[in-house]
C-alpha positions, 0 to 999 in steps of 0.5 A: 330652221335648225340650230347651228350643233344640230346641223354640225352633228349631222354633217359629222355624221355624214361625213363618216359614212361615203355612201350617203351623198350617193344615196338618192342615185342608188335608191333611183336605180335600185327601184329601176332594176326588179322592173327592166324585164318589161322592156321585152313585154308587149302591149297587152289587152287591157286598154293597150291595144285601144291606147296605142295599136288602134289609136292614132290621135297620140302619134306624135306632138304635132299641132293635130295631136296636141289638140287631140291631148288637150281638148278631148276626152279619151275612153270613158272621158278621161282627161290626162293630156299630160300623160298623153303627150308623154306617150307622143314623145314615147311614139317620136322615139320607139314608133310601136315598140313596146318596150320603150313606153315601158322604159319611159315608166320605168324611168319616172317610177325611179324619178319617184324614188328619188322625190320620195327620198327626199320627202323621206329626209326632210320629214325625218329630220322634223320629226326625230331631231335627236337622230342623226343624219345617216340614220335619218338618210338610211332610213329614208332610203328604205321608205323610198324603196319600201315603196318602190320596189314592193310588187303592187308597184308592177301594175303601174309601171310594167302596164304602159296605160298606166302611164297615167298613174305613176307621172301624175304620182310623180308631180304630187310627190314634187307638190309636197317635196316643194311645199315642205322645203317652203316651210324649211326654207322660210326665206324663199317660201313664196317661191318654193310655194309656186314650185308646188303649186305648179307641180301639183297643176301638172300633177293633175294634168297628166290625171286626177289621181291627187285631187285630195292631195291639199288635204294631205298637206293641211295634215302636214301642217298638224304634223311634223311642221306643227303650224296647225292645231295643238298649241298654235290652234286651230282658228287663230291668225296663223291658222287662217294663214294656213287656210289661205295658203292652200286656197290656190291648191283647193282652186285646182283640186275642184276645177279638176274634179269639175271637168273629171265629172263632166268627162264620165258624164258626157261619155255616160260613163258615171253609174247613178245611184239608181242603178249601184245604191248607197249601200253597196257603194259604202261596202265597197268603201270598207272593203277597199281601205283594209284590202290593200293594207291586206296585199301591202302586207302579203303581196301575194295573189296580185292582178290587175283585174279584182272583180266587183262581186254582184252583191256588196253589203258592209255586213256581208262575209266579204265585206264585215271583216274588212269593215271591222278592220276599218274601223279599228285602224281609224280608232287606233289612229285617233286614240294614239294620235297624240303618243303615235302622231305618224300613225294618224297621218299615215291612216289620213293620208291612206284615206285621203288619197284613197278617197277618190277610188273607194267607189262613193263615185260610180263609173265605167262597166261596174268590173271591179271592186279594188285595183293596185293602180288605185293604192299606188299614191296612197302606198307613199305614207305607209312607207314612210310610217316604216321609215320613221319607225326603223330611222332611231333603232338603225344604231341601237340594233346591229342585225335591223340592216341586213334584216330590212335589205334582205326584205328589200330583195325579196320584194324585188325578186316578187316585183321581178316576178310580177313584172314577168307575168306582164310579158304578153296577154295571153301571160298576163290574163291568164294568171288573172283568171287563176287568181281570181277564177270569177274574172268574167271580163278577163275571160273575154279578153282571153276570148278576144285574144284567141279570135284575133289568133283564130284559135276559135274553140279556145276563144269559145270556151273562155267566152262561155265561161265569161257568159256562165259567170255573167250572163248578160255580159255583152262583149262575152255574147259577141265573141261568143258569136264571132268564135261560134260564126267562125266555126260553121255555127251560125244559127247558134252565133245568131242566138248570141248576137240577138240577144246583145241587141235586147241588152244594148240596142245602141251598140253599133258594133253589135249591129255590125256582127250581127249583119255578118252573121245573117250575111254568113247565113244568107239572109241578106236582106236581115243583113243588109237592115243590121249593118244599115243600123251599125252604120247609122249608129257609128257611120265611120265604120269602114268594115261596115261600108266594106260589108254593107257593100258586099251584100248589095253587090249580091243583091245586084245593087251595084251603084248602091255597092260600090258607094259603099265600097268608096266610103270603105277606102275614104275613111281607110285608104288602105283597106286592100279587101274593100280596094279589092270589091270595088274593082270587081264590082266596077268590072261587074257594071261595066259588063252589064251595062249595054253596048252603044249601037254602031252608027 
């Protein structure tokens, strides 16, 4: 593809600069090294604790957990089957170390630096022939590193279910390192074509998060490959080429996002229109592509959870400035599009990737309005734009090096610091609700964590707060009832705990706390009616047989009891309270059971 000085100036080039050949390795290890704190982190209560402490469908690569990974649905419908069998690896390793599922992140996170070198590279060298290699290599170190050490990388990688973020990342930053050297490569094009298209197959097994990458690559063709519009055009023979060369790929995108959809569907997952309109949907959409332009400029003030406000219009002060930023980039793209062409596919890519978290679907609890796991694909072309901007000025201005390694370290120490605050739950949720005050769900978790450490009148306060943010948060009503329960407040726990059956009659869990709380009152026979319906809402609860047990042992229904008790120990064997109640209960029936008469 090249011409035979071209390709001697830049073997020259590199020839006097040593570092070069060593580069990808240092770009890998340089993304590494801001995200080693996270091998003493924990697993925390955002989806870690449902993920991996109380789920044991992913421990191991057995036949039981493979089918599990790849023919099931998995909270809220997802499906990364992919994603799941590296964490089946991660648990043949570590068991329930957390730091190992961390290192394994860690581990891809650097893999995707060193693809993203490469892509850097070959885009380089297409699009500013007249810079020679070094230039060009450095240049591609900087936008990989732009990219990988820059602290909106911490979610995904320093947050263990995350997982399925960067390896699905990783694979698409393969599809397209593969589908250019096709192109650099004409003589073994059809197989550097399958390359990228099985790597994208495996990029949308380990999760959906590229559906839209085909489109991505049709903007490549425009631009730096040019085998699509301007003076090749845009419906001639070797446009159709093009069209059908993507057919594959488009193929994989729609089956993919068929069996997302029916995954949110069959979960009841997807919010209808009828429940989030359209308008608040399309300010969403506006917010979302200038909010994370903003904290990719300013990396300041970053959390996992940025909560949906319960009111979004496109005109409103939250949204109108945004909007207007949104537009204006979008113009500025199509006006510069022929003197900036790197812009245009920065904006496109940005948006393209995007797309799928923009909100235009609705799915999940409604919680939050933008996230960094969200942006971390899209992320890639930005920093490449920078890339492509520093690559012919590295020679012509002396001070451009150390100016652009000092930014790179200060990012690190920002990522460094993040990475920190990921150390345990309590660290990490905390900082969420001093960023943003308005977190009624990060609230809750708080209030989780302090009921698991029986810190009752912490749990309470930041249970209320949740409630004072959003009344009717349901999972803020019960732990409010379980902290109130625990704290000899059972009358007030009932208020809570009734409240939540009018708002989600469905809920076994609900029904469960509730009979406790008439257990812990005395009302027995109310008791009794709440736990039976937890039970025929969800029948595998072992907590519920334990407790339904116990009342009916109260009641003097002892066969009645010690079934349940039974049930409790054949769905958790090891359950030492029902183990326990069983004992005595079976003692109890033994004594009342009369003696057989002397013959």
């Amino acid at each position: 593809m090249y011409n035979g000085p071209m390709r001697a100036q830049r073997e020259s080039n590199a020839a006097t600069d040593p570092w070069s050949r060593h580069l990808p390795w240092l770009v890998a290890l340089a993304a590494a090294v801001p995200f080693l704190p996270s091998l003493g982190n924990e697993f925390v209560k955002l989806d870690d604790d449902f993920n991996f402490l109380s789920n044991t469908n992913f421990r191991g690569l057995g036949r039981e957990q493979l089918a599990w990974m790849f023919f099931k649905f998995q909270l809220g419908g997802v499906y990364q089957p992919l994603s799941w069998v590296t964490h089946g690896l991660d648990y043949h390793l570590w068991g329930l170390w957390a730091g190992g599922y961390h290192l394994t992140s860690i581990v891809v996170h650097a893999a995707c630096a060193w693809v993203l070198f490469r892509i850097g590279s070959r885009l380089f060298r297409l699009a500013l022939p007249e810079t020679g290699t070094a230039d060009i290599e450095w240049a591609a170190a900087f936008a990989a590193l732009l990219f990988a050490l820059h602290p909106q990388r911490v979610e995904v990688v320093a947050w263990a279910s995350n997982r399925s973020y960067v390896l699905p990342a990783l694979f698409a930053l393969w599809t397209v390192d593969a589908y250019l050297l096709a192109h650099e490569r004409p003589e073994r094009r059809s197989v550097w074509l399958a390359v990228s298209l099985a790597a994208f197959a495996c990029s949308l097994a380990a999760k959906a998060i590229a559906m839209t990458l085909p489109v991505v690559l049709l903007v490549l063709d425009v631009y730096p490959l040019r085998r699509w519009g301007g003076t090749r055009g845009w419906l001639g023979k070797e446009a159709l080429a093009v069209w059908r060369e993507k057919l594959p790929f488009f193929a994989l995108a729609f089956v993919s996002a068929v069996v997302a959809a029916n995954g949110r569907y069959a979960f009841g997952a997807m919010i209808p229109v009828s429940k989030f309109g359209w308008t608040p949907r399309l300010a969403q959409a506006a917010f979302g592509l200038s909010f994370y332009l903003e904290k990719l400029l300013v990396p300041l003030g970053l959390a996992p959870m940025y909560t949906m406000p319960f009111q979004m219009h496109p005109l409103d002060t939250l949204c109108l400035p945004r909007t207007i930023a949104s537009c204006g980039l979008a113009l500025a793209a199509w006006r510069w599009a022929g003197r900036a062409p790197g812009l245009a596919v920065a904006a496109a890519a940005h948006a393209l990737l995007l797309f799928p978290f923009l909100g235009i679907s609705q799915y999940g609890l409604k919680l939050q309005v933008a996230a960094d796991k969200w942006f971390h694909l899209a992320a890639v072309g930005w920093s490449l734009l920078a890339g492509a901007a520093v690559a012919p000025r590295l020679n012509a201005h002396a001070w451009l090096r150390p100016a652009l390694t000092a930014l790179l370290v200060g990012l690190a120490g920002l990522t460094a610091a993040q990475t920190m605050r990921w150390r345990d739950s309590e660290s990490i949720l905390g900082h969420n609700v001093r960023v943003d005050p308005a977190s009624y769900f990060c609230h809750n978790n708080l209030a989780v964590l302090f009921n698991d450490r029986k810190e009752f009148s912490r749990a309470l306060s930041h249970a209320e707060e949740s409630l004072r943010l959003f009344p009717d948060y349901t999972l803020a009503q019960i732990n409010a009832a379980v902290s109130l329960s625990s704290l000899g407040r059972p009358n007030e726990a009932r208020v809570h705990l009734e409240r939540t059956v009018e708002l989600t009659p469905a809920d076994p869990m609900v029904h469960y706390n509730l009979g406790f709380v008439y257990g812990s009152l005395g009302r027995r026979a109310e008791a009794i009616h709440a736990t039976l319906r937890a039970l025929q809402l969800n029948p595998n609860q072992a907590g519920a047989h334990n407790n339904l047990g116990h009342y009916l042992r109260l009641e003097g229904r002892l066969d009645e009891a010690i079934s349940h008790f039974q049930e409790a120990l054949r769905l958790n064997p090891g359950f030492s309270q029902a183990a326990n109640n069983l004992r005595d209960t079976l003692q109890e029936r033994l004594k009342k059971k009369p003696a057989k008469p002397a013959t």
